[in-house]
mmCIF file of the N, C-alpha and C atoms, coordinates in Angstrom:
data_MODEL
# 
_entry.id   MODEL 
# 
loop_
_atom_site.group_PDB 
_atom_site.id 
_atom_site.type_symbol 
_atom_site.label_atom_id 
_atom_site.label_alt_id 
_atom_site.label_comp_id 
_atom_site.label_asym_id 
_atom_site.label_entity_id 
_atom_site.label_seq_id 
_atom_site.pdbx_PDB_ins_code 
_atom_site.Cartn_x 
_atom_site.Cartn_y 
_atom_site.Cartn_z 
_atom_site.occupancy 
_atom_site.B_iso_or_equiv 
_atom_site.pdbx_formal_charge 
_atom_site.auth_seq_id 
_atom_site.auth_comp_id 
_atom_site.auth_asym_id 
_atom_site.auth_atom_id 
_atom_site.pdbx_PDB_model_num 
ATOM 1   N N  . UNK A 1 1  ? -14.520 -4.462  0.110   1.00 0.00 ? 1  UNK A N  1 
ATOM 2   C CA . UNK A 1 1  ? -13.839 -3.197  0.365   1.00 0.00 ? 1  UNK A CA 1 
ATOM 3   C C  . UNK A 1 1  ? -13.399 -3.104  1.816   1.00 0.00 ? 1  UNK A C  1 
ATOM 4   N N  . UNK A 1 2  ? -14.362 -3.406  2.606   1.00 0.00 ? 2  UNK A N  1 
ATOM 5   C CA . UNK A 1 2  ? -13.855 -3.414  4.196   1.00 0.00 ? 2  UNK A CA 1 
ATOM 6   C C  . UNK A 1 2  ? -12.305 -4.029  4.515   1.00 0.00 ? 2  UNK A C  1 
ATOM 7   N N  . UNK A 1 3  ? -12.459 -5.824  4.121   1.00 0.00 ? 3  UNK A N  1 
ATOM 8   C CA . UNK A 1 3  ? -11.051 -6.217  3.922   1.00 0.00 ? 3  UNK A CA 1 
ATOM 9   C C  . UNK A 1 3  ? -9.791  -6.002  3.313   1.00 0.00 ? 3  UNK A C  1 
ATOM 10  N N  . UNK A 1 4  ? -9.647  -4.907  2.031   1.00 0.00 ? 4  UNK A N  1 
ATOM 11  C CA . UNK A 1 4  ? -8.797  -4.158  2.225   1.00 0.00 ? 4  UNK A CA 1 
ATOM 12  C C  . UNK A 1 4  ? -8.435  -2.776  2.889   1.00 0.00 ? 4  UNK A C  1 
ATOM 13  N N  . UNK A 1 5  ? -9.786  -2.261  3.552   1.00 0.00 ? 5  UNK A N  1 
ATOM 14  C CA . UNK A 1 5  ? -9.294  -1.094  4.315   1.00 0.00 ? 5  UNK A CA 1 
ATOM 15  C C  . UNK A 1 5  ? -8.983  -1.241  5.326   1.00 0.00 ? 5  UNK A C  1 
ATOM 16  N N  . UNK A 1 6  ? -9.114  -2.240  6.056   1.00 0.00 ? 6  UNK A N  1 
ATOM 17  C CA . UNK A 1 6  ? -8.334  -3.534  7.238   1.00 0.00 ? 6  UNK A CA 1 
ATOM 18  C C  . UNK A 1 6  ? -7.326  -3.408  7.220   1.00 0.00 ? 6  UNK A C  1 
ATOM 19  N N  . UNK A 1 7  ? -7.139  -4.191  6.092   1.00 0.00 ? 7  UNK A N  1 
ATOM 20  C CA . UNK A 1 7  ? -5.555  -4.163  5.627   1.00 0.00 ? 7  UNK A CA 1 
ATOM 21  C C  . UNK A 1 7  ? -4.800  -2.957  5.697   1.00 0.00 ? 7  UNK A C  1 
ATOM 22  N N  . UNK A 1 8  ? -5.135  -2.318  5.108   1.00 0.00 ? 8  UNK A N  1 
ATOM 23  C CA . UNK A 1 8  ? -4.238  -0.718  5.147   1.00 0.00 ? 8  UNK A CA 1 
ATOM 24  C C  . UNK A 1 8  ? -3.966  -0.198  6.371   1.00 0.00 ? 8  UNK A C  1 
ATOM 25  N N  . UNK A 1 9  ? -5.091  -0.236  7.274   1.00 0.00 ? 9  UNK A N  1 
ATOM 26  C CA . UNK A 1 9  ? -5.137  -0.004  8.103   1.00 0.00 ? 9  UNK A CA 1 
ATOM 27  C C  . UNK A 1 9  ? -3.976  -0.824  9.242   1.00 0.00 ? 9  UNK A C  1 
ATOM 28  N N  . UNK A 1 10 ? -3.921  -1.927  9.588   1.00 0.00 ? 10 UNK A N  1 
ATOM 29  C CA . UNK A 1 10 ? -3.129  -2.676  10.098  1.00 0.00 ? 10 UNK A CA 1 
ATOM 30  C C  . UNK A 1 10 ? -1.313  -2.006  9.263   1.00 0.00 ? 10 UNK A C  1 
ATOM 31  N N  . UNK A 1 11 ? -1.557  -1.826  7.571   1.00 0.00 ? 11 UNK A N  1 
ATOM 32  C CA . UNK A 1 11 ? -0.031  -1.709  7.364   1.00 0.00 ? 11 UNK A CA 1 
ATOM 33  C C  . UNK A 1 11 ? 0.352   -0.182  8.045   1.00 0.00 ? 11 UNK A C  1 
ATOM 34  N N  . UNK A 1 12 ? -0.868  0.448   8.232   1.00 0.00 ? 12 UNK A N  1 
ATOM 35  C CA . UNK A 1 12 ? -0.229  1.945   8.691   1.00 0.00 ? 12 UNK A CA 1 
ATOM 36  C C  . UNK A 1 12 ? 0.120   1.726   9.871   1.00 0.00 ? 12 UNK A C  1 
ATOM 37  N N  . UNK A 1 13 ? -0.586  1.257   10.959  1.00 0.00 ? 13 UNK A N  1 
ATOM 38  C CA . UNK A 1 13 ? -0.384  0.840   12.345  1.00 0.00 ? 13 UNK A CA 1 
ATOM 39  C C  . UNK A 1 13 ? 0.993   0.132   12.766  1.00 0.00 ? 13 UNK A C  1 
ATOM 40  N N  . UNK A 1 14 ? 1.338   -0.216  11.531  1.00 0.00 ? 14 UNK A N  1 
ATOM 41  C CA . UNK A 1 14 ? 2.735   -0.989  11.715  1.00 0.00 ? 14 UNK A CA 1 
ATOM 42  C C  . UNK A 1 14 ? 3.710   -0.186  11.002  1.00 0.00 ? 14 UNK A C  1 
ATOM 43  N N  . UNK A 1 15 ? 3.569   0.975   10.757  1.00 0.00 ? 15 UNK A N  1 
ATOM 44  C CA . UNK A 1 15 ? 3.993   2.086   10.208  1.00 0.00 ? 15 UNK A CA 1 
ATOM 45  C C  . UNK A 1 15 ? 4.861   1.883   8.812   1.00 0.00 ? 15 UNK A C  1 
ATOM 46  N N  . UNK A 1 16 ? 4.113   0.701   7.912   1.00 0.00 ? 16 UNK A N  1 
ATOM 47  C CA . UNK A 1 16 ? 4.312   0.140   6.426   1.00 0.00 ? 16 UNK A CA 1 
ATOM 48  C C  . UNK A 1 16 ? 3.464   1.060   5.336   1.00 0.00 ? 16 UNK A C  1 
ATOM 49  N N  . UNK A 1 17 ? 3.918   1.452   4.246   1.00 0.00 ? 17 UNK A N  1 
ATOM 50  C CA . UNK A 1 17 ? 3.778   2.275   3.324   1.00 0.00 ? 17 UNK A CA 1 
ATOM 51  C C  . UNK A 1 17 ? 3.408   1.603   1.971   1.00 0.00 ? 17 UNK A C  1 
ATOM 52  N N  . UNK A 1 18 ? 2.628   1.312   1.659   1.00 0.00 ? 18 UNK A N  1 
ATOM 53  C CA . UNK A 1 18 ? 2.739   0.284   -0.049  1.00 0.00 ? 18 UNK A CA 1 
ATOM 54  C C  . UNK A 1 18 ? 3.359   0.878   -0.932  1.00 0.00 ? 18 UNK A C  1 
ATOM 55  N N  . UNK A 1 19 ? 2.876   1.955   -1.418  1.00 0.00 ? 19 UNK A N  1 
ATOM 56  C CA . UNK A 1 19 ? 2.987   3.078   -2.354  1.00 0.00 ? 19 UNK A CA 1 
ATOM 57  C C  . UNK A 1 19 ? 3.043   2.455   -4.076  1.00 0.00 ? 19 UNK A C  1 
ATOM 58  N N  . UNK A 1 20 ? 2.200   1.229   -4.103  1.00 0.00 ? 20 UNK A N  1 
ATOM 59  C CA . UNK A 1 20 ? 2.220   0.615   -5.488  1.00 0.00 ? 20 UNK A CA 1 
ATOM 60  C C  . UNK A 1 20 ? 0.563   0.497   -5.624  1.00 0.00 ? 20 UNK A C  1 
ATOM 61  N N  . UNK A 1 21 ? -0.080  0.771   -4.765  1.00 0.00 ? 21 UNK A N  1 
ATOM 62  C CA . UNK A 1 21 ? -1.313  0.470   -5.002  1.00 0.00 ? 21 UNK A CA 1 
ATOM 63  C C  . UNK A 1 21 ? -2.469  0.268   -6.287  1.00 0.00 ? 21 UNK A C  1 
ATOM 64  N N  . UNK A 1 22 ? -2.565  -0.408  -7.150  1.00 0.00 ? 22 UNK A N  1 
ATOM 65  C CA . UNK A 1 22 ? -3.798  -0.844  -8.234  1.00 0.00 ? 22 UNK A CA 1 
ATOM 66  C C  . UNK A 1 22 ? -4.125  -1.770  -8.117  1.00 0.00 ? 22 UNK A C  1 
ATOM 67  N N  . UNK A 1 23 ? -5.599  -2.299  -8.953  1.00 0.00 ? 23 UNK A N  1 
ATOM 68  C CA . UNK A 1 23 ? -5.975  -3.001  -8.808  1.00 0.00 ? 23 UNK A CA 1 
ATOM 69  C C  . UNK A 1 23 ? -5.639  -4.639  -9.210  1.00 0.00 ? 23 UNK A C  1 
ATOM 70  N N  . UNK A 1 24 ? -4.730  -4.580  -10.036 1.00 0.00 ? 24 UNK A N  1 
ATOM 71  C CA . UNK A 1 24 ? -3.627  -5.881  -9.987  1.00 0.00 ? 24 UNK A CA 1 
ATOM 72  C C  . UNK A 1 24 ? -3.021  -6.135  -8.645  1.00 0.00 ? 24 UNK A C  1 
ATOM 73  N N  . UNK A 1 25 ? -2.916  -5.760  -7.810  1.00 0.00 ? 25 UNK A N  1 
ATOM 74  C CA . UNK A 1 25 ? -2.206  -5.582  -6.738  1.00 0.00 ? 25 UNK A CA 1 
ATOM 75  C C  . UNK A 1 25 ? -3.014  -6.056  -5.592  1.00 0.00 ? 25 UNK A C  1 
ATOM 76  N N  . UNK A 1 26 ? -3.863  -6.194  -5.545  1.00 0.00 ? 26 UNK A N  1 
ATOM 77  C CA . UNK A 1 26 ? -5.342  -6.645  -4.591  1.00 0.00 ? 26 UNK A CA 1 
ATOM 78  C C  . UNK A 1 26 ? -5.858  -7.943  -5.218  1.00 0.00 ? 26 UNK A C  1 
ATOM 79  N N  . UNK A 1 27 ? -5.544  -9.168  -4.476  1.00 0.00 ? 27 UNK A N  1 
ATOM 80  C CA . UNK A 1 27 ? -5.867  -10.515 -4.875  1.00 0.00 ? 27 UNK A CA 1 
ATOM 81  C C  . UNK A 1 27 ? -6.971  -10.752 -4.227  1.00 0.00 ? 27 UNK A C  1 
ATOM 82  N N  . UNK A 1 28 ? -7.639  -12.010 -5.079  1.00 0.00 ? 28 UNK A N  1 
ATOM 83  C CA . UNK A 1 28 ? -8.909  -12.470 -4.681  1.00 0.00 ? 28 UNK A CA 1 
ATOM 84  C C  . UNK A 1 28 ? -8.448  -13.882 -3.887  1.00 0.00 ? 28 UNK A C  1 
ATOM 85  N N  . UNK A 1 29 ? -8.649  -14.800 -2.773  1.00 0.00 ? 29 UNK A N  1 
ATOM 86  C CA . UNK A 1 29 ? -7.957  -16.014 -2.399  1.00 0.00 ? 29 UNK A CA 1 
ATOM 87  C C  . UNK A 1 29 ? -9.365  -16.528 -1.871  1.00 0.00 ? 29 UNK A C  1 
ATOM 88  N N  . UNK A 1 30 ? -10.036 -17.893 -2.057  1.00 0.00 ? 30 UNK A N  1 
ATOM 89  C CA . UNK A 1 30 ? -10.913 -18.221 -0.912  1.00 0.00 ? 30 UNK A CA 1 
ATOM 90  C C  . UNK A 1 30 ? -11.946 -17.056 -0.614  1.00 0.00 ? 30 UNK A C  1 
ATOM 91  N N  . UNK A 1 31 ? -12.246 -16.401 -1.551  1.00 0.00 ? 31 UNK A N  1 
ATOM 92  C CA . UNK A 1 31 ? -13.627 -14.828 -0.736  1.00 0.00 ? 31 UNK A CA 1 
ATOM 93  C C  . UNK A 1 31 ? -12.895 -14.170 0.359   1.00 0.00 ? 31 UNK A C  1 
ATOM 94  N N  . UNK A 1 32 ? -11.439 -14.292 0.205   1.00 0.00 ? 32 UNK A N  1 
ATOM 95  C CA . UNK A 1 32 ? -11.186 -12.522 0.790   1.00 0.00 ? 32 UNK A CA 1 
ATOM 96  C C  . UNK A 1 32 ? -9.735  -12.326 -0.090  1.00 0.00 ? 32 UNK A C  1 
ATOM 97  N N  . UNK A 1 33 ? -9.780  -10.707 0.218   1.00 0.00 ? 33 UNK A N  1 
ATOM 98  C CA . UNK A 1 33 ? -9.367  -9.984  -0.493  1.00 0.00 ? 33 UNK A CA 1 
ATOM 99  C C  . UNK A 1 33 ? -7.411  -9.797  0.333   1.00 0.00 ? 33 UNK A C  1 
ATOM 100 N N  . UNK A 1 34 ? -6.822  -9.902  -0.580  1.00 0.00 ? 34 UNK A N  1 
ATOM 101 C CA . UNK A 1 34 ? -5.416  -9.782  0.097   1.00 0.00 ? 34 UNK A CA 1 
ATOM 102 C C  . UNK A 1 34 ? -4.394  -8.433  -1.196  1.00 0.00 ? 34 UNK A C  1 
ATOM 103 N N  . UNK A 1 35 ? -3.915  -8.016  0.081   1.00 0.00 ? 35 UNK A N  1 
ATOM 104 C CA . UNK A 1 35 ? -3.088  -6.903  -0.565  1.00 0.00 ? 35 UNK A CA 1 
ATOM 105 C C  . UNK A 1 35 ? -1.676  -7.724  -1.186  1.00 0.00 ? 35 UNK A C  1 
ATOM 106 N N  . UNK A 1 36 ? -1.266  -7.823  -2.491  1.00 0.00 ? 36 UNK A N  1 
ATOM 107 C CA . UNK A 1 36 ? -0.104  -7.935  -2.920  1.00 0.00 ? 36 UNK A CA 1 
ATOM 108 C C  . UNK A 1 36 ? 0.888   -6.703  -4.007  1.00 0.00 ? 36 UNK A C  1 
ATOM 109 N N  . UNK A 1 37 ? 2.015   -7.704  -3.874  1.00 0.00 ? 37 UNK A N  1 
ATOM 110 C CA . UNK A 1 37 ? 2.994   -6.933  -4.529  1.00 0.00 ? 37 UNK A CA 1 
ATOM 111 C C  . UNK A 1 37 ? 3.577   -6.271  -3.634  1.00 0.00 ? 37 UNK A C  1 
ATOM 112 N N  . UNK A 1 38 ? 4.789   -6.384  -2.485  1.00 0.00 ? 38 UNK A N  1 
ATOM 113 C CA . UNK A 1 38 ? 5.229   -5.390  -1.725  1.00 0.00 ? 38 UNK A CA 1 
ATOM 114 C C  . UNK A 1 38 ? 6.502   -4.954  -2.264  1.00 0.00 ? 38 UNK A C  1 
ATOM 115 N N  . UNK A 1 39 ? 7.060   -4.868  -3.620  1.00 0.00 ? 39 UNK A N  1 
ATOM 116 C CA . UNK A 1 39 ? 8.484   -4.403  -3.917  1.00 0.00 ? 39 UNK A CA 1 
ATOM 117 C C  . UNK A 1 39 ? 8.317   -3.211  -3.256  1.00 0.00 ? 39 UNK A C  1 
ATOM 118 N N  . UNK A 1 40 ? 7.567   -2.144  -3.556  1.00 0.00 ? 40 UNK A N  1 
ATOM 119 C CA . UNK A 1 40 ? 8.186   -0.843  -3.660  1.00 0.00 ? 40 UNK A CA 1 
ATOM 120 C C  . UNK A 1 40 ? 7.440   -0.127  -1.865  1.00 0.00 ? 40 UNK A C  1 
ATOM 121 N N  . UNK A 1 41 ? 7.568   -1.203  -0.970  1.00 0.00 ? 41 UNK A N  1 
ATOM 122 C CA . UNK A 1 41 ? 6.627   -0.402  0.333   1.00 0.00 ? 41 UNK A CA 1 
ATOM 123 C C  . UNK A 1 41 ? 7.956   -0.521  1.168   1.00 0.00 ? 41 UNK A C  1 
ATOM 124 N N  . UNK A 1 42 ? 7.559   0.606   1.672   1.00 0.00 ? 42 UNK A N  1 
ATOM 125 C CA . UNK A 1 42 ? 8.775   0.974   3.352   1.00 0.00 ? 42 UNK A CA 1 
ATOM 126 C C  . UNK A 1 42 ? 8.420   1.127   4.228   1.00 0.00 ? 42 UNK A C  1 
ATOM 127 N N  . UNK A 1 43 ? 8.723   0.509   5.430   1.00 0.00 ? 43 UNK A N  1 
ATOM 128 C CA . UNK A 1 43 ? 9.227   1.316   6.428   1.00 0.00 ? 43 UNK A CA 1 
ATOM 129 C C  . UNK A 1 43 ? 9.235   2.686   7.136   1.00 0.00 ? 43 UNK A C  1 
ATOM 130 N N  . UNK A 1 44 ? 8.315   3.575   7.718   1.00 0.00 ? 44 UNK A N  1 
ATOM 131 C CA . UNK A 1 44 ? 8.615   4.715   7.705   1.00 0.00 ? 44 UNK A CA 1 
ATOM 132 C C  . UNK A 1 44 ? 9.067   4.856   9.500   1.00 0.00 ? 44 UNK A C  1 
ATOM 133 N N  . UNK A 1 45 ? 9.797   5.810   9.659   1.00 0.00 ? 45 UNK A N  1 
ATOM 134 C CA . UNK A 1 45 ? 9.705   6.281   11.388  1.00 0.00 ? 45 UNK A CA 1 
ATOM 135 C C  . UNK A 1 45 ? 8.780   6.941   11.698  1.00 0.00 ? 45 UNK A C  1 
ATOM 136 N N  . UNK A 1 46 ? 8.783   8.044   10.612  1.00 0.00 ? 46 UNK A N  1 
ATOM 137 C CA . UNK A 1 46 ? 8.199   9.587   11.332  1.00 0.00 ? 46 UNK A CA 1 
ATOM 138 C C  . UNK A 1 46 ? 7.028   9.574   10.159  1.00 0.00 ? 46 UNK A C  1 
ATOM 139 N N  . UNK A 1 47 ? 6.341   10.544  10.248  1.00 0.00 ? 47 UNK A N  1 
ATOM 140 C CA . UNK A 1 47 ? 5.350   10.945  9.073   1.00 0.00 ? 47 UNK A CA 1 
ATOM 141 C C  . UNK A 1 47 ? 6.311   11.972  8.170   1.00 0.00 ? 47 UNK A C  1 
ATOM 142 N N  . UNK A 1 48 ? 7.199   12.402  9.067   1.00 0.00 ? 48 UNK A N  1 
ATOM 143 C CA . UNK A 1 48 ? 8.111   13.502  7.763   1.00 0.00 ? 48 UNK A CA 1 
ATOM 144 C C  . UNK A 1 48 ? 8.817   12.764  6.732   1.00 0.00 ? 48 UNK A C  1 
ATOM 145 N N  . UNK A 1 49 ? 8.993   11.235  7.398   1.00 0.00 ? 49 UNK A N  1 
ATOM 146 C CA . UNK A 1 49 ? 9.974   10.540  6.162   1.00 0.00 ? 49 UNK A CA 1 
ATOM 147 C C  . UNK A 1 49 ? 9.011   9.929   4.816   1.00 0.00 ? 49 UNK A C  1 
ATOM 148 N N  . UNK A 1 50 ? 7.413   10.060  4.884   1.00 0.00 ? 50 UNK A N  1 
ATOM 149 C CA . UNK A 1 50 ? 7.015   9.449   3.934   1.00 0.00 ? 50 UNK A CA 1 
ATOM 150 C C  . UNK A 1 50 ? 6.907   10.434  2.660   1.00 0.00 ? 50 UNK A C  1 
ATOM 151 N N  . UNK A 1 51 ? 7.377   11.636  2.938   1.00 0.00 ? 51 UNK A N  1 
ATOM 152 C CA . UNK A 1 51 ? 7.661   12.901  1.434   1.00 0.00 ? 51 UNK A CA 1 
ATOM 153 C C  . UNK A 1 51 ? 8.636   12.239  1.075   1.00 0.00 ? 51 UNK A C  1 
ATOM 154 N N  . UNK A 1 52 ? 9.497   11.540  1.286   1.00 0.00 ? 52 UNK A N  1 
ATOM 155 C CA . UNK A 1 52 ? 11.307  11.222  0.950   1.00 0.00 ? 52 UNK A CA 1 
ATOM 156 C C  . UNK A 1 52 ? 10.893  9.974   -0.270  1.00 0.00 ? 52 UNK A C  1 
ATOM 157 N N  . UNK A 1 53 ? 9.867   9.197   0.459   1.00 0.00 ? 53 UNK A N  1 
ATOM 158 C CA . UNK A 1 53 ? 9.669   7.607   -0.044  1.00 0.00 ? 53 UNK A CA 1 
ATOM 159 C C  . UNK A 1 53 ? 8.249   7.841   -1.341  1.00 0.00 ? 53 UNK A C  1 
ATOM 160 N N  . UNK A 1 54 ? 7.823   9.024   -1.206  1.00 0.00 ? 54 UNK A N  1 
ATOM 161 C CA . UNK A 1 54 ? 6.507   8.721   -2.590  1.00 0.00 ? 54 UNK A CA 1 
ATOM 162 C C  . UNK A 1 54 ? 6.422   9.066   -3.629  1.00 0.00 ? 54 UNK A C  1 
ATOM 163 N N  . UNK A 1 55 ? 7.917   8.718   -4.720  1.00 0.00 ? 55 UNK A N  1 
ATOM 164 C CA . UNK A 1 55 ? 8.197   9.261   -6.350  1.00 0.00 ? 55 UNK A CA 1 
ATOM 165 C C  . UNK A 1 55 ? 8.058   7.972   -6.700  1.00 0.00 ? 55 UNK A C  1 
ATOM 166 N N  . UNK A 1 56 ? 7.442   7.003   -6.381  1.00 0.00 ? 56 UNK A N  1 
ATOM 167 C CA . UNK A 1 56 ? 7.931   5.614   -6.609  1.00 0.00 ? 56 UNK A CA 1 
ATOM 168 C C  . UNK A 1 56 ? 6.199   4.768   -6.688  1.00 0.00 ? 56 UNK A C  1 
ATOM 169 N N  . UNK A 1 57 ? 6.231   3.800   -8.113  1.00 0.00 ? 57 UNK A N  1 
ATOM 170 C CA . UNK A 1 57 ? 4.417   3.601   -8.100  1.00 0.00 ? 57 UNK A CA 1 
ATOM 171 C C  . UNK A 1 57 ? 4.308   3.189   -8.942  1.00 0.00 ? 57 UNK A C  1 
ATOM 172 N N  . UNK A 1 58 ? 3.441   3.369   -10.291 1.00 0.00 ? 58 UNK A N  1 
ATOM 173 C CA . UNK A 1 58 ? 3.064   2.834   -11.205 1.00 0.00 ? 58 UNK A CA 1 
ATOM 174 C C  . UNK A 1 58 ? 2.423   4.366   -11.584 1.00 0.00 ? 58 UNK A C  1 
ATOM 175 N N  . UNK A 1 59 ? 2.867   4.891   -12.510 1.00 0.00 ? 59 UNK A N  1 
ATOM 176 C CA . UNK A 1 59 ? 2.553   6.444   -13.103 1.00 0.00 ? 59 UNK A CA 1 
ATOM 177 C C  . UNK A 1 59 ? 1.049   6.652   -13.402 1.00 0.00 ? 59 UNK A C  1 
ATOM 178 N N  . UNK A 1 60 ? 0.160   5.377   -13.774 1.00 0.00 ? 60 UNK A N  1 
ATOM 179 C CA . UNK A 1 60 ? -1.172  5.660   -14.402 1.00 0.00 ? 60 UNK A CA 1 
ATOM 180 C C  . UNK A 1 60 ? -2.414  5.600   -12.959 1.00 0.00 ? 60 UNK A C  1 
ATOM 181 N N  . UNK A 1 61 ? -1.568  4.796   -12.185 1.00 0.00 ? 61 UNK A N  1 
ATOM 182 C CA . UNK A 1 61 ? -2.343  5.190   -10.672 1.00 0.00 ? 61 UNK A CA 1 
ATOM 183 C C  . UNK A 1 61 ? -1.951  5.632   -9.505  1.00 0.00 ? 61 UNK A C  1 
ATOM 184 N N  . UNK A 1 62 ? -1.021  6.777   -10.151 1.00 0.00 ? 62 UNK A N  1 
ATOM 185 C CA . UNK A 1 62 ? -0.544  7.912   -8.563  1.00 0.00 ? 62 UNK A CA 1 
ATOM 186 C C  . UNK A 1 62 ? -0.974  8.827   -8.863  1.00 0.00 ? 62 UNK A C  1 
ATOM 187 N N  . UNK A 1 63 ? -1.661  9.510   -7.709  1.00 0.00 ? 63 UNK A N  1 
ATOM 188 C CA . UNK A 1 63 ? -2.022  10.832  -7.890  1.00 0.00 ? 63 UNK A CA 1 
ATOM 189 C C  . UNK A 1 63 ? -1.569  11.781  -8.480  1.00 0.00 ? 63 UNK A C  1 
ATOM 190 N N  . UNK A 1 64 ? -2.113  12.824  -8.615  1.00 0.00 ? 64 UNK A N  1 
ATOM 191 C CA . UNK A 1 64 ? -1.911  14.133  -9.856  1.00 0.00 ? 64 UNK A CA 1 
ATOM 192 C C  . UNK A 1 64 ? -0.707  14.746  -8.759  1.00 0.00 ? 64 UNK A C  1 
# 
């Protein structure tokens, strides 16, 4: 769990968005854990632009 909250962490810092997140999406390689699948992640500038970018996912694991 640590190594993907690493991860996230580093994609926010670089101000990258996944917005596909499940557990298909989180690979096992060698005993660590790697985030895949980046079709649907952006780019953001601001924090106001990430309302614009989050209709977009996999319907059975986005929030209510």
């Amino acid at each position: 769990m640590r190594q993907i909250t690493d991860a996230f962490t580093h994609l926010h810092s670089m101000s990258v968005i996944h917005r596909d997140i499940k557990p298909s999406n989180i690979l096992l390689h060698n005993s660590d854990f790697k985030i895949g699948d980046f079709g649907f992640a952006r780019m953001i500038q601001n924090i106001d632009d990430m309302g614009r970018f989050s209709e977009v996912g996999t319907p059975y694991y986005m929030s209510p």
